[in-house]
N, C-alpha and C positions, 0 to 999 in steps of 0.2 A: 786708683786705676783711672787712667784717665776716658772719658768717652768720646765715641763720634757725634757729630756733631749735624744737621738734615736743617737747611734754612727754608723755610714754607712760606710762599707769595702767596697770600688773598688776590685774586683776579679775576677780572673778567673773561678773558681771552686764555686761557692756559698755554695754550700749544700757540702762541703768538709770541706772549713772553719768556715762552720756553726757547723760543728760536732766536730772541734778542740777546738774552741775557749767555745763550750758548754762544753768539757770536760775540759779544761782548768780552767774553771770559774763557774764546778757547774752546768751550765743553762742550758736547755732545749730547745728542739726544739719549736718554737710555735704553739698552736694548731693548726689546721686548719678551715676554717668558720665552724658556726654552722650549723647542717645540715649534714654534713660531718664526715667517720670516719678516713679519711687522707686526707694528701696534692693531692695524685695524683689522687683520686676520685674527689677532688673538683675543678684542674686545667682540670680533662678531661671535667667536666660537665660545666665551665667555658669556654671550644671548646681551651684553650691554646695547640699547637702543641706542638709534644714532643722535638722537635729540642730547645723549651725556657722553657721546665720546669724547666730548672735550671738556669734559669735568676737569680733569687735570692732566699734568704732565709733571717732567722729570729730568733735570739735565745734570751730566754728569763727570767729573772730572775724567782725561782723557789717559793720566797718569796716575789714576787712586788715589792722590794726595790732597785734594782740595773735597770740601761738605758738597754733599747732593743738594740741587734746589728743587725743590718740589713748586709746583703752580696749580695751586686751587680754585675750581671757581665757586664766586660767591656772591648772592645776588646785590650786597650795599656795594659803594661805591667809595674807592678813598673818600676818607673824614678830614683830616688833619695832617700834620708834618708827620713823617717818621722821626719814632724815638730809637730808632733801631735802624743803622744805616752800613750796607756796605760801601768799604774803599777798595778803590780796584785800584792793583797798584801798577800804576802805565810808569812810572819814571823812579824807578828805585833805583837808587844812587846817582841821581843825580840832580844838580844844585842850579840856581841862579836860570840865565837865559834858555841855556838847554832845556835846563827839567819844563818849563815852562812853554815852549817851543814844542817838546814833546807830549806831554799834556794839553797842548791845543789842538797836534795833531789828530790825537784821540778822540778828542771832543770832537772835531769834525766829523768823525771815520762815525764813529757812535749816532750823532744828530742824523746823516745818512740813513741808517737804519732805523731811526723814529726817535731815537733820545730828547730830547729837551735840554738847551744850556741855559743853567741858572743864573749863575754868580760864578766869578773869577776875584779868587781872594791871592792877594800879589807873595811874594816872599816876604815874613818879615825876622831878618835873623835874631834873634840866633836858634829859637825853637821853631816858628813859624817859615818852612820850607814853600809854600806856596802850594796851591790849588783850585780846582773847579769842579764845583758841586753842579749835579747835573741832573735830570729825570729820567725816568724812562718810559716807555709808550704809555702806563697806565698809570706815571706821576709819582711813581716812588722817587724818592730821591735819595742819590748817590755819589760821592767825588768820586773825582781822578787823583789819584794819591802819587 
């Protein structure tokens, strides 16, 4: 049987990187419990202090088919590279100047909202289609696939 699958950011900022990585990928904020018509009505009635309403957050595919991201906070600070890297796939099917042309435009649109451009790795065929490996406000790092 196969399972779902809930990708979890260590962060500083939750609901910061919640809103990057939503616009980054489409998602959306997740709803809040039912009963509720936001988060901060339901963490007050819930008695959470406002010093941890931004413990975490939550964004969510807007057609059910893509993992939930959860954003944690946590008081260390990135260590090291990610061994564990999402590809966001901005140019699927497509090859050479295009794919590459559209993969920058990405990276721009992304930088825009706080990303970081790492590295631009060129095409090189026949397996290596080409991309850029990028950041995000709090230094993960991620391509454009």
């Amino acid at each position: 049987m196969a399972r779902d699958v809930q990708i979890t950011f260590d962060c500083a900022d939750p609901a910061a990187l919640a809103a990057f990585w939503g616009e980054a990928l489409g998602y959306r904020l997740q709803d809040p419990p039912g009963g509720f018509a936001s988060w901060e009505e339901a963490l007050e009635a819930m008695g959470v202090p406002p010093e941890n309403r931004n413990d975490a957050s939550a964004v969510v595919d807007p057609g059910g088919s893509g993992p939930r991201l959860f954003f944690q906070r946590v008081p260390e600070g990135k260590q090291a590279k990610n061994r564990v890297h999402l590809d966001v796939r901005a140019a699927p099917g497509l090859d050479g100047d295009e794919r590459m042309a559209t993969l920058e435009a990405e990276a721009e649109r992304l930088v825009s909202r706080g990303a970081t451009r790492l590295q631009r790795h060129e095409p090189e065929p026949p397996l290596g289609a080409g991309h850029i490996v990028m950041a995000d406000p709090e230094g993960n790092e991620f391509c454009l696939d």
